[in-house]
Every structure is written in C-alpha cells, then in structure tokens.
BALOBA-1460 file (C-alpha; in Angstrom, 3 decimals):
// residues 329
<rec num="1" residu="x" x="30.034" y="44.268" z="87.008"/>
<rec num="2" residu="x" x="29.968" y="43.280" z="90.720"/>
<rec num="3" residu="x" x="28.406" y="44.681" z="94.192"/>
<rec num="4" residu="x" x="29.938" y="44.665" z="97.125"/>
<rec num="5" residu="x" x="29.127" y="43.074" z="101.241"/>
<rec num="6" residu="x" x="27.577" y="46.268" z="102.872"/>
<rec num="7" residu="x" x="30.116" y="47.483" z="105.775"/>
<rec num="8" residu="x" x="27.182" y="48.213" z="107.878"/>
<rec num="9" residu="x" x="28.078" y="49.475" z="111.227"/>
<rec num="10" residu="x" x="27.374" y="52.950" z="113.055"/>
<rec num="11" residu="x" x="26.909" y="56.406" z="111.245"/>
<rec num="12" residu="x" x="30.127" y="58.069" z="111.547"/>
<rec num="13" residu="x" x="30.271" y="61.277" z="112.665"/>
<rec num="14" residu="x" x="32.330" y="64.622" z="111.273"/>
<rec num="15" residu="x" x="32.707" y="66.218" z="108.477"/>
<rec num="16" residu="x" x="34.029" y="64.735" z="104.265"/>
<rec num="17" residu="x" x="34.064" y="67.390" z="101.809"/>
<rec num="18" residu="x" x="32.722" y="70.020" z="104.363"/>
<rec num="19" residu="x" x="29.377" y="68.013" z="104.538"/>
<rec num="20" residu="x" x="28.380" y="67.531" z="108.334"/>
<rec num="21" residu="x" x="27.802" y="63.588" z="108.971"/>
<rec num="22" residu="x" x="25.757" y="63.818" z="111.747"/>
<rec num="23" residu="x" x="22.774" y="61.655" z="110.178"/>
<rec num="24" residu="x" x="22.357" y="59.442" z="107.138"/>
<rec num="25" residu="x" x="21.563" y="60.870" z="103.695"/>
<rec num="26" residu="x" x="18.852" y="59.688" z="101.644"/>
<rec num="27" residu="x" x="18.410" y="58.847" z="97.869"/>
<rec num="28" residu="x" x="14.932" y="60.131" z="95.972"/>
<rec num="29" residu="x" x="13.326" y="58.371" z="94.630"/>
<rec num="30" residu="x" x="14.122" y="59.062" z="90.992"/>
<rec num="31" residu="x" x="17.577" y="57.985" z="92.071"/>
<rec num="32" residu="x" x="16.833" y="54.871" z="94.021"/>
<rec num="33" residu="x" x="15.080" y="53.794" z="90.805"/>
<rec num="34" residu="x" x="18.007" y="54.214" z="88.807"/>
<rec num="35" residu="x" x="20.212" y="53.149" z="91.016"/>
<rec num="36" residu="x" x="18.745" y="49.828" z="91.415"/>
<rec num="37" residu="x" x="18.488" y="49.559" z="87.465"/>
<rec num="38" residu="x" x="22.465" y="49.925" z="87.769"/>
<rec num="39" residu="x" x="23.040" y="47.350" z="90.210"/>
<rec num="40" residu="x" x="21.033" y="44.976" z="88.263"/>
<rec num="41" residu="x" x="23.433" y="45.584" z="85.502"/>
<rec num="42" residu="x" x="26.385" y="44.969" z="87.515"/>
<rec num="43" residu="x" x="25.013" y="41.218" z="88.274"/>
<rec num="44" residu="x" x="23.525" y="40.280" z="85.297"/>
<rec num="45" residu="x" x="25.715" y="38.293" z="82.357"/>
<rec num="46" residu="x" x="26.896" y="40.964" z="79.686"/>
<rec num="47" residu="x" x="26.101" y="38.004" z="77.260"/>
<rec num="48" residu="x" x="22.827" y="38.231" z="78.270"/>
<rec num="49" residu="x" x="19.438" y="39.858" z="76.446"/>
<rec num="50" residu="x" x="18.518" y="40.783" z="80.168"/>
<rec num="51" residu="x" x="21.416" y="42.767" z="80.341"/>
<rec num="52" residu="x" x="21.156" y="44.188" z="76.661"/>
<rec num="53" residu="x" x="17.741" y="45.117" z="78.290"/>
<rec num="54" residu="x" x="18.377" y="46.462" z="81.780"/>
<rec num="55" residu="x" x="21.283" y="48.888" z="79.379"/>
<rec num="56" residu="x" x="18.902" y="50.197" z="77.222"/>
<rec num="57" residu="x" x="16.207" y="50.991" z="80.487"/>
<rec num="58" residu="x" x="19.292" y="52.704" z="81.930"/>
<rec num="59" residu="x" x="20.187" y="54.462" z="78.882"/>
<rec num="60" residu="x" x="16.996" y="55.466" z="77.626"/>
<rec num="61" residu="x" x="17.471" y="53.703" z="74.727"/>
<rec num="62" residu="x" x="15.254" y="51.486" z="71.948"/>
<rec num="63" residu="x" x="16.360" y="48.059" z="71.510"/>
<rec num="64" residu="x" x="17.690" y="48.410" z="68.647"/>
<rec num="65" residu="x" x="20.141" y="50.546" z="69.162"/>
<rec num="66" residu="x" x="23.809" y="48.812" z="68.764"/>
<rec num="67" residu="x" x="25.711" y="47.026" z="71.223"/>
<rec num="68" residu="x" x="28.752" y="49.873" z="71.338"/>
<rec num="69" residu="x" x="26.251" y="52.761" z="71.294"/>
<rec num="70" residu="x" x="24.194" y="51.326" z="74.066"/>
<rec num="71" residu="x" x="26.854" y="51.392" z="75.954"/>
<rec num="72" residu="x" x="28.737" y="54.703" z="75.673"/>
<rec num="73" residu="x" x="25.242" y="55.871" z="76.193"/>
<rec num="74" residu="x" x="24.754" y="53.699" z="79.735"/>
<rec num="75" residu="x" x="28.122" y="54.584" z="81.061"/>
<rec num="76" residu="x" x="27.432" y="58.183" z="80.211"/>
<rec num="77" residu="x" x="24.407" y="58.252" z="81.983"/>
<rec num="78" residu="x" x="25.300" y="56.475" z="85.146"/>
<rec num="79" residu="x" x="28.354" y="59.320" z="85.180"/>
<rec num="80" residu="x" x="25.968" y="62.021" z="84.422"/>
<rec num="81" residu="x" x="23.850" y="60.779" z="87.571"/>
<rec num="82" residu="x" x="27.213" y="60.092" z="89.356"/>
<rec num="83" residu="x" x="28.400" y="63.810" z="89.043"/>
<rec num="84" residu="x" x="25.009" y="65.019" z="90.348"/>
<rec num="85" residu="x" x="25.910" y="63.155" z="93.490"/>
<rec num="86" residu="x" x="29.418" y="64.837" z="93.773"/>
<rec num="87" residu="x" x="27.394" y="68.457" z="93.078"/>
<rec num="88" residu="x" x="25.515" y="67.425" z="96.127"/>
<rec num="89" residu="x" x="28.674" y="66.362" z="98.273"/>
<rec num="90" residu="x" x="27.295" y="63.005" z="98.004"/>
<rec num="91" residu="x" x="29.587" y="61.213" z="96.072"/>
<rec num="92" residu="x" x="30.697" y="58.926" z="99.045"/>
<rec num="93" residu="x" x="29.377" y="55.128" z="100.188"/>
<rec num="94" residu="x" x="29.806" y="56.690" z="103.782"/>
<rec num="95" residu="x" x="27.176" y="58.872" z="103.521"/>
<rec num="96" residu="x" x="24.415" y="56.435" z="102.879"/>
<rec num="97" residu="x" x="23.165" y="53.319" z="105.043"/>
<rec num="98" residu="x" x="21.393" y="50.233" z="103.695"/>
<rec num="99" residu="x" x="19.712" y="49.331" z="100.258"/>
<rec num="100" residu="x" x="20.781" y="53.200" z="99.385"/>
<rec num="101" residu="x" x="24.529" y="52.685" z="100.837"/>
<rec num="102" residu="x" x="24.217" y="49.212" z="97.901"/>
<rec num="103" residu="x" x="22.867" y="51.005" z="94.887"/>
<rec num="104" residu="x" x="25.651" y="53.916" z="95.607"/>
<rec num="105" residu="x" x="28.025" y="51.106" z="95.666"/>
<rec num="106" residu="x" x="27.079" y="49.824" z="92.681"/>
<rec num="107" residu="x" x="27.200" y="52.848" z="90.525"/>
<rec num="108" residu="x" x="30.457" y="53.750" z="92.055"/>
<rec num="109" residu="x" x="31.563" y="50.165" z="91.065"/>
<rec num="110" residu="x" x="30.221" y="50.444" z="87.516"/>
<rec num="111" residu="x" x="31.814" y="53.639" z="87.045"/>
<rec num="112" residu="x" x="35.066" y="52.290" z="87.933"/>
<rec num="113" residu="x" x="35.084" y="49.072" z="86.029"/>
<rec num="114" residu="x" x="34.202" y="51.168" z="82.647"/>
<rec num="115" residu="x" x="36.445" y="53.972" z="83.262"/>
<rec num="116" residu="x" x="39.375" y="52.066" z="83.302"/>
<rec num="117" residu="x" x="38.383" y="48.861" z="80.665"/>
<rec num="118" residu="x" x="40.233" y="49.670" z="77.984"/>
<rec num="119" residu="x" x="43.384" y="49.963" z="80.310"/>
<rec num="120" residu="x" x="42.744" y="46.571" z="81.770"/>
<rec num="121" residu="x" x="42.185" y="45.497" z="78.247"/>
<rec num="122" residu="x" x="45.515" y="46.974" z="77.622"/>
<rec num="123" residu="x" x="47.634" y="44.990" z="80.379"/>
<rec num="124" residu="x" x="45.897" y="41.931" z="79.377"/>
<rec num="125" residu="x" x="47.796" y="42.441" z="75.719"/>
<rec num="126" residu="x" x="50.834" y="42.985" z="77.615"/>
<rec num="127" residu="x" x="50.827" y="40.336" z="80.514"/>
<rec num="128" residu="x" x="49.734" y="37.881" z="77.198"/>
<rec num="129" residu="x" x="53.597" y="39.374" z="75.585"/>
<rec num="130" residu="x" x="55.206" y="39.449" z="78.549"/>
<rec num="131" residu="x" x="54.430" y="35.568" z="79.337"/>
<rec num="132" residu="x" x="54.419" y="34.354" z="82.933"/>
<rec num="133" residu="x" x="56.332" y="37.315" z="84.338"/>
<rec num="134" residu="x" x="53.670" y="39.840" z="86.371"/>
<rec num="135" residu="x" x="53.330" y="43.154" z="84.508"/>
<rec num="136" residu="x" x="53.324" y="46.515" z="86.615"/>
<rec num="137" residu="x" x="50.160" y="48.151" z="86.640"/>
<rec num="138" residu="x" x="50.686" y="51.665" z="85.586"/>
<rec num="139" residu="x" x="47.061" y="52.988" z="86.572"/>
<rec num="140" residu="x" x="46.297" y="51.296" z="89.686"/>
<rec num="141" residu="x" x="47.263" y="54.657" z="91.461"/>
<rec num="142" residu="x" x="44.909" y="57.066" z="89.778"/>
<rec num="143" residu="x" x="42.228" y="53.571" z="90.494"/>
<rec num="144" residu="x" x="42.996" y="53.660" z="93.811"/>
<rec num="145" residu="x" x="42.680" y="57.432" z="94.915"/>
<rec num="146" residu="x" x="39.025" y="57.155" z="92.745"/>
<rec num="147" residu="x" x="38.392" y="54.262" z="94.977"/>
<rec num="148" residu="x" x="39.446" y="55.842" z="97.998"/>
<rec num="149" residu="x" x="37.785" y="58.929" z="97.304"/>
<rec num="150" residu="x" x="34.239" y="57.123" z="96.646"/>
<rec num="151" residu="x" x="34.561" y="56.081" z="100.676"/>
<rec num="152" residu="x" x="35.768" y="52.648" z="100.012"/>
<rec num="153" residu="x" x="38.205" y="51.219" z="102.121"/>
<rec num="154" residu="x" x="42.044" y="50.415" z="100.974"/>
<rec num="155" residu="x" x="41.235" y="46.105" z="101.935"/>
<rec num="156" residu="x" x="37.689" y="46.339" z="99.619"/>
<rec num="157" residu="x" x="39.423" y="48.766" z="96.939"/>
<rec num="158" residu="x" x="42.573" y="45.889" z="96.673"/>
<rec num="159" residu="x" x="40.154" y="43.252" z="96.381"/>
<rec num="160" residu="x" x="37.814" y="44.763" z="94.085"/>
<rec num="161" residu="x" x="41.056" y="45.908" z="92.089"/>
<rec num="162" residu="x" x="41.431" y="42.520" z="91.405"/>
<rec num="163" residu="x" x="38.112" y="41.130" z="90.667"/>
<rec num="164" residu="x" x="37.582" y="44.088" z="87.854"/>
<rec num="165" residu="x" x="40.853" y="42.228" z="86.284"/>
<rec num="166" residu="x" x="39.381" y="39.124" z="86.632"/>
<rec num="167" residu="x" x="35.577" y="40.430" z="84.931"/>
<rec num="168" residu="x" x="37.508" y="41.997" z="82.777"/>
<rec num="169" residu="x" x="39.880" y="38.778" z="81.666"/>
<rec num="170" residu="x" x="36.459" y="36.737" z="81.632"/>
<rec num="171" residu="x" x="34.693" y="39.243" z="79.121"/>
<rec num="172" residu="x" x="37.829" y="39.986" z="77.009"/>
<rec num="173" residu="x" x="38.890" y="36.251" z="76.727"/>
<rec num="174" residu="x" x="34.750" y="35.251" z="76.033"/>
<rec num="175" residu="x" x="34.083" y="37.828" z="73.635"/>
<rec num="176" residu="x" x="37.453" y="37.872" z="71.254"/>
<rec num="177" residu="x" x="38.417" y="34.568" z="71.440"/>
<rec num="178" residu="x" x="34.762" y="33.189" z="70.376"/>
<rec num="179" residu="x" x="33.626" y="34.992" z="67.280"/>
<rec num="180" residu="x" x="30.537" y="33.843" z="65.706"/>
<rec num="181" residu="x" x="26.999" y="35.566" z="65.587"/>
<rec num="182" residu="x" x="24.657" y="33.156" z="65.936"/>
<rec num="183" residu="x" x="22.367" y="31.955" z="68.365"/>
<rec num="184" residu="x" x="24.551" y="29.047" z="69.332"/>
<rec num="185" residu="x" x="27.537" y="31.298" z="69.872"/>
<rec num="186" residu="x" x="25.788" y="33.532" z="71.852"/>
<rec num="187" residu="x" x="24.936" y="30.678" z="74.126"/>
<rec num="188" residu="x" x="28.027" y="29.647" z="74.363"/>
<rec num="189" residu="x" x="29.490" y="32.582" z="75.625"/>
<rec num="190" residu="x" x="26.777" y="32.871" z="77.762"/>
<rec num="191" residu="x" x="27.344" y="30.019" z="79.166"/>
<rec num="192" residu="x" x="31.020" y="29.976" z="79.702"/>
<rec num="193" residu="x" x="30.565" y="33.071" z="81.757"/>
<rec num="194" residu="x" x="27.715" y="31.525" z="84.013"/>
<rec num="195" residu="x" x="29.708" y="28.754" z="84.343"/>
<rec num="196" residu="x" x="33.096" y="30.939" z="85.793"/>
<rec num="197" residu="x" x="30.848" y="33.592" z="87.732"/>
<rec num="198" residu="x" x="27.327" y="32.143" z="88.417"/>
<rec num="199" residu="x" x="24.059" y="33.087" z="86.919"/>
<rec num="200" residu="x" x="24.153" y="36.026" z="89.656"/>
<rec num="201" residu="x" x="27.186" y="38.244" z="90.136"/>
<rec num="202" residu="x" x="26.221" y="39.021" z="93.782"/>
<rec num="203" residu="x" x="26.084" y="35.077" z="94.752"/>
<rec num="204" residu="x" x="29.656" y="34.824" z="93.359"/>
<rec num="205" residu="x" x="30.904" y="37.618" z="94.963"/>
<rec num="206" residu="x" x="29.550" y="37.178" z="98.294"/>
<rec num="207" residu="x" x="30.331" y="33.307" z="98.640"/>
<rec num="208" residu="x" x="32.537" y="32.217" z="95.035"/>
<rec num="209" residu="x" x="35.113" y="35.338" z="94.121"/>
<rec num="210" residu="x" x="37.900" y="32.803" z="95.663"/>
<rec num="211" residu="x" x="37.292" y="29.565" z="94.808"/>
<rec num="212" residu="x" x="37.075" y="29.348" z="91.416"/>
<rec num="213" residu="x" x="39.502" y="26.706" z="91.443"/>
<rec num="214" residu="x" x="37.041" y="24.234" z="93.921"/>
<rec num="215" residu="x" x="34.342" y="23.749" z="90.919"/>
<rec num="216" residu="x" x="35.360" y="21.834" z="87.433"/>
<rec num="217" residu="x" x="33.885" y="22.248" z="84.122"/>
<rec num="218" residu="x" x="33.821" y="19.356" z="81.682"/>
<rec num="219" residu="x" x="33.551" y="20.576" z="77.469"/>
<rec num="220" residu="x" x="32.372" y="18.328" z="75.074"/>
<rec num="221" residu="x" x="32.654" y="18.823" z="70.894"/>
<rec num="222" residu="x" x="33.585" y="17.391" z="67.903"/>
<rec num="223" residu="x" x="37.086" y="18.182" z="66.451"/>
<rec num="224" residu="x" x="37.529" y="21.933" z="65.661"/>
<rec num="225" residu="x" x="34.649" y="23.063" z="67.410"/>
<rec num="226" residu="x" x="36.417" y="25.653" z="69.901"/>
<rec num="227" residu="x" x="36.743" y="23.585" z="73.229"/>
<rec num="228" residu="x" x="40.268" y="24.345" z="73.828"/>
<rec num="229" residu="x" x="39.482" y="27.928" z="73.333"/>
<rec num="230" residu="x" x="36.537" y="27.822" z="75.666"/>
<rec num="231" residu="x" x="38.893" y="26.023" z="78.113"/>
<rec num="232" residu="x" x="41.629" y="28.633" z="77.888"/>
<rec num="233" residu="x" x="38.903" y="31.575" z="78.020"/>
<rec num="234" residu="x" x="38.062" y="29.758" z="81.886"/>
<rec num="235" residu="x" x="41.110" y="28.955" z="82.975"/>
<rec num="236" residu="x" x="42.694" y="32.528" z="82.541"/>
<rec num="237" residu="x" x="39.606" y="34.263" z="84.354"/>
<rec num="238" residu="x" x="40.164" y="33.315" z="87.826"/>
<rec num="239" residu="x" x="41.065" y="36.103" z="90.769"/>
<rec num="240" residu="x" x="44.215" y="36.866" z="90.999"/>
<rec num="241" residu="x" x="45.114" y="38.944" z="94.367"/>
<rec num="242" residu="x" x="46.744" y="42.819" z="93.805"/>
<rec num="243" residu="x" x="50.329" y="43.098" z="95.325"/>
<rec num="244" residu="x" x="50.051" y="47.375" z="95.903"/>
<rec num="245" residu="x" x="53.757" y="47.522" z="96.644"/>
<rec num="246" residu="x" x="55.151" y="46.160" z="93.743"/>
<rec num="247" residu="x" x="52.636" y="47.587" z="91.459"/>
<rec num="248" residu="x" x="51.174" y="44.086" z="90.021"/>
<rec num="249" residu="x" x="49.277" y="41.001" z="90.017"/>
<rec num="250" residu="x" x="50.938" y="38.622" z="92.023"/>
<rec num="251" residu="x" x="51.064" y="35.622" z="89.256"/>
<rec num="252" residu="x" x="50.375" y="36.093" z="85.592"/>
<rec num="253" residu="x" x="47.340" y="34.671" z="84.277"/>
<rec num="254" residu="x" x="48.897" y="32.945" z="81.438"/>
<rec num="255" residu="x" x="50.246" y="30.532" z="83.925"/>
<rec num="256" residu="x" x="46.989" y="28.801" z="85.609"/>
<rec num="257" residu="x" x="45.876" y="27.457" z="81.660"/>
<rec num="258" residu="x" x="48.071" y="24.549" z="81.289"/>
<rec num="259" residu="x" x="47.417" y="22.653" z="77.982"/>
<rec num="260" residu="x" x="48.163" y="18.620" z="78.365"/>
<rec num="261" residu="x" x="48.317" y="16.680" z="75.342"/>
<rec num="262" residu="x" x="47.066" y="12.910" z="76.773"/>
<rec num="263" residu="x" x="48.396" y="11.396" z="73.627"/>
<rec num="264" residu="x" x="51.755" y="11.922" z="74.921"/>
<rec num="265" residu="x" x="51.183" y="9.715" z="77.584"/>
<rec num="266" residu="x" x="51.158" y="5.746" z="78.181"/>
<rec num="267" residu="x" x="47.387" y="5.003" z="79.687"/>
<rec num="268" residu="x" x="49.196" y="3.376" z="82.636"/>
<rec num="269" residu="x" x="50.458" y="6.762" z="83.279"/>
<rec num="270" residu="x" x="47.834" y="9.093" z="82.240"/>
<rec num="271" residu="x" x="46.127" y="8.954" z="86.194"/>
<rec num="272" residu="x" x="49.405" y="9.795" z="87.381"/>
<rec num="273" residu="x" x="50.036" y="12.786" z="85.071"/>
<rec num="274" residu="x" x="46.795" y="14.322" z="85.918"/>
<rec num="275" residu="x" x="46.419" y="13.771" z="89.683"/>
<rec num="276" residu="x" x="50.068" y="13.483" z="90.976"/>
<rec num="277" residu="x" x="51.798" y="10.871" z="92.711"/>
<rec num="278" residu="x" x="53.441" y="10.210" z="95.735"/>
<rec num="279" residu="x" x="56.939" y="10.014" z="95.885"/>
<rec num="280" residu="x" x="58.418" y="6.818" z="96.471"/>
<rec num="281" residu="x" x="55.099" y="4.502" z="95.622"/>
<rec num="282" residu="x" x="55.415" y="3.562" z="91.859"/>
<rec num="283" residu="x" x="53.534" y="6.710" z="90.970"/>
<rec num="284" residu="x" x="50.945" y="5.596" z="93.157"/>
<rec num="285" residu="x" x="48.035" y="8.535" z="92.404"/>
<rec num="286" residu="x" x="47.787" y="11.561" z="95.676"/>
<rec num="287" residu="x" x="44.563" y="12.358" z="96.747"/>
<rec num="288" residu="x" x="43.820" y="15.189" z="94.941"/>
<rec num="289" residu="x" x="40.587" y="15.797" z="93.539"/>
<rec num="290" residu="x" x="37.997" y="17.936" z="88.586"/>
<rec num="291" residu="x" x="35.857" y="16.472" z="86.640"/>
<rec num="292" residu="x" x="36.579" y="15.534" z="83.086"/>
<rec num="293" residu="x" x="35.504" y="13.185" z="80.335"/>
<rec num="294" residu="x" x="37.309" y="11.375" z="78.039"/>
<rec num="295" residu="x" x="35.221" y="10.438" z="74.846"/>
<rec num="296" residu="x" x="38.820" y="8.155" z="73.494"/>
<rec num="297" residu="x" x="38.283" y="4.719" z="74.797"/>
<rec num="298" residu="x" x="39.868" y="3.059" z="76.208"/>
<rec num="299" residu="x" x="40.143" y="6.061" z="78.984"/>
<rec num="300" residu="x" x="37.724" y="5.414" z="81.989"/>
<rec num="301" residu="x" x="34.781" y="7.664" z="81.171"/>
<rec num="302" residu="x" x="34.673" y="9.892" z="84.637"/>
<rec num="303" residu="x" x="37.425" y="10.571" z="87.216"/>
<rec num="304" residu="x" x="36.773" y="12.623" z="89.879"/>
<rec num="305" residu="x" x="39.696" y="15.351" z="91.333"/>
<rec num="306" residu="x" x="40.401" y="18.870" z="92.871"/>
<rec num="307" residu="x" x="42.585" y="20.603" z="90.217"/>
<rec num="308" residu="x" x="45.318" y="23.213" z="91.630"/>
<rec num="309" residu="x" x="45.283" y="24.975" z="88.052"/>
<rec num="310" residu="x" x="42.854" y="24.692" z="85.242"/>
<rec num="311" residu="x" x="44.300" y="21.988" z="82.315"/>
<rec num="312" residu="x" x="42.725" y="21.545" z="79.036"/>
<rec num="313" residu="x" x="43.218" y="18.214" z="78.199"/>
<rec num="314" residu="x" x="43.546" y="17.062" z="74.042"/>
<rec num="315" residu="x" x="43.150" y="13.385" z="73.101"/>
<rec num="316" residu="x" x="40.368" y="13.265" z="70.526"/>
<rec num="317" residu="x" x="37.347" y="14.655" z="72.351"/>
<rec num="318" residu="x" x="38.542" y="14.997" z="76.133"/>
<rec num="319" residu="x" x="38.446" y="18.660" z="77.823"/>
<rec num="320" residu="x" x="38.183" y="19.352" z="81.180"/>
<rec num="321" residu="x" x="36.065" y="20.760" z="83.822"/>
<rec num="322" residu="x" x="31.995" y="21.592" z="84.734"/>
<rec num="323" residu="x" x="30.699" y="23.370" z="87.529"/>
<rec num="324" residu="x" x="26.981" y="22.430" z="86.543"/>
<rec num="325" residu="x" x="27.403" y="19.572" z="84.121"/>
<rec num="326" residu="x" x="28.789" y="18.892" z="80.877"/>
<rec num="327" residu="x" x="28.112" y="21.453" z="78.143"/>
<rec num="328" residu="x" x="28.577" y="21.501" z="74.737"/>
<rec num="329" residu="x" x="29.707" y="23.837" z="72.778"/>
C-alpha cells in the first residue's frame, strides 16, 4: 500500500471521542514494532519475496504458508491491533505526532486499501464494461466517513481515494493479466510494478503519485511473448483524480491505453502519427516529447518524446515506454 506526507503542525487541543487532547499520545513499544512492520508492507512491491516476508513477520506466520492465507491472516491482524487502538480512543492520526503519527497512518491506510479491494476490484470489471464512460462509485461514502473518522483530512482522504484505485488497477491488471508461475514471470510482474510505482512506495508517493505520465517505458520480446499485455497493464495504472460530487473518477481508465498498429502507417508518416503535427506545416512533427524502440527496420532505432497518454505500439517487435531502461519480458 502507500504512506502518507506527515501534516505536522501544533498539537491540537479539545476533546475527539471524549479523549482530552491536551498532549500527544504515545505508542509502546510492542506497537511501534508492529507498526513499523506494517508500514514496511505498505511500500514494499506485493510481487516481492520481501513483502511475502515482512506478511508472514506481521502475521505470525511460517513461510510456507499460502499466498491467500497469509494474507487474510495479515489483514486480520493489523485489524485486530487496529481495534485495540479504537478500545483505547486512539484510533485517530490526530492523536499521535511524528514517526508514531506515520506508523498510525500506515495501518489506517492498510486497513482501508484491504477493506474495500474486492470493491475496487469490482468497479474495475465494470468501468472495463462500461468502456470510456466514468462509473459511479457506490462505496466511496462509507470510504470516506472511515477516512474521516481515522483523523484524515477530506483533501488527503480524496487523494488517497484515488491512489488506492490506482494500486489497486496496478495489482489487478499485473497479477490477472500475466499468469505464469515461474521465476521469469514473477520477475516480470515485479518489474512492471517497479517500473509504474518505484522500488519504494514512499518515494513515489511523496515526489511521483502525479506524473506517471513524465517517465516512458520501452518492452522488448519476441512475437507472443505478452508485451502488449504488459503495456496495457501500465498504461491503465496511472492516478486518476476522485470527482466527490458526481460520485466517480473523472476519466475512465480504459481511455489512457491507446493501442497503435504502425503497420497501418506510411514510414513518412509514422513520426507524425506518434508525436503530432502542427497545423498548417506539412505535418511538420510538434515538440512533444517517450521513449520507444522499434526492432522493424527500417524505423530509426530511438526517438525521444513526452507522451500525453500511454500507446502500445505493434509493428513486429516495437512497444513503448521505460522509466529505467529497456526490459524484457
């Protein structure tokens, strides 16, 4: 999952859930330990064996214990620990200051993004039927009164909102559009999440969560080796802002994949079909700026652009877009 910038700022004082406010509370440190083993989770790749790890430390579990099981049995846990909190009126981020005011966070967070997955999972089914047209989000009420109710304010719970959709889009799109079991599927799912939200979930969401669309990933395969799924699983995971008066996502996520066959295309024309043009200069390429490789000759190996939506390019063995170099799947 994700943390969160610290708000920082003065101990307020008065009175939430008849609790008087008049200093900062403190975790133990049982709880600090635990706490910190839950924020780890929430940065670390789910794709990961760290992660598989960090669940299992959280859980109490052996290794080998299954994927689903050590999972039910993590989120359980972190609720079990969660509901002590509330028994002690501390259930609220504004009741703790620094490092403990972050691991609070974080459980909150976790809690959140697990307690309502499978109804994310559920609106991505039916923003996937209902094409580019924004689905209302039945559920973001009872989200946003457990938000509200954790201490967090309405700005961070509408952002955060939205960036559980978009971990959520990443996972679902990573994990059930790439089958496979072995070690080089693993990587590559791995992979394609590192390479839409870092190698450090706290990075990304202090400095990346909006510009997704500034970075470019370039995919290289033979024939029939899953680029253009890999492609579509990135380009449908970026943010997508929370509109909370009309009840959806402001675009659909279905339309920032676009999927450009090059063969269709004369090669005098293919720079101007990927970049733009300007009007009135004989298609005359704009300045716009991705990276991409195209493994056809006689296409110029390397062209260098910003791209306002993610394309996954098919002529023989060109795909699009790499944040940190090619990789292959």
């Amino acid at each position: 999952m994700l943390p969160t910038q610290d708000v920082g700022g003065p101990v307020i004082w008065g009175k939430i859930q008849g609790r008087p406010m008049n200093s900062a509370n403190q975790l133990t440190a049982q709880e600090r330990d635990f706490f910190n083993l839950v924020f780890q989770a929430d940065i670390t790749n789910p794709f990961s064996d760290e992660r598989a790890e960090i669940d299992s430390k959280i859980g109490g579990l052996f290794p080998e214990v299954s994927q689903p099981d050590r999972i039910e049995k993590t989120i359980n846990e972190v609720q079990r620990r969660i509901t002590s909190l509330e028994n002690k009126r501390l259930a609220d981020i504004s009741l703790f200051t620094g490092d403990d005011r972050r691991m609070v966070r974080a459980a909150f967070l976790f809690e959140f993004f697990y307690k309502f997955r499978r109804k994310f999972d559920q609106l991505i089914q039916d923003q996937i039927k209902a094409g580019d047209s924004p689905v209302r989000v039945g559920f973001s009420g009872e989200a946003f009164s457990l938000m509200l109710g954790r201490g967090f304010s309405v700005p961070d719970v509408q952002r955060y909102f939205a960036l559980c959709y978009q971990l959520r889009r990443g996972f679902y799109f990573i994990k059930r559009s790439l089958v496979g079991r072995s070690d080089a599927m693993k990587r590559l799912r791995r992979n394609l999440w590192q390479n839409v939200f870092t190698h450090n979930l706290d990075l990304y969401n202090h400095y990346l969560w909006n510009r997704l669309e500034d970075f470019s990933t370039l995919i290289l395969g033979e024939t029939g080796t899953g680029k253009g799924t890999a492609a579509m699983a990135i380009g449908r995971s970026g943010f997508i802002p929370f509109n909370e008066r009309k009840k959806t996502f402001v675009e659909s996520f279905t339309r920032s994949f676009i999927s450009l066959n090059l063969s269709q295309y004369p090669e005098t024309l293919i720079e101007s079909e990927l970049f733009g043009h300007k009007r009135g200069r004989s298609r005359v390429p704009s300045r716009t700026t991705a990276v991409y490789s195209a493994a056809a000759a006689p296409m110029a190996r390397y062209y260098s652009m910003k791209s306002v939506r993610y394309r996954h390019l098919s002529r023989s063995n060109c795909w699009k877009f790499s944040r940190n170099g090619p990789f292959h799947p």
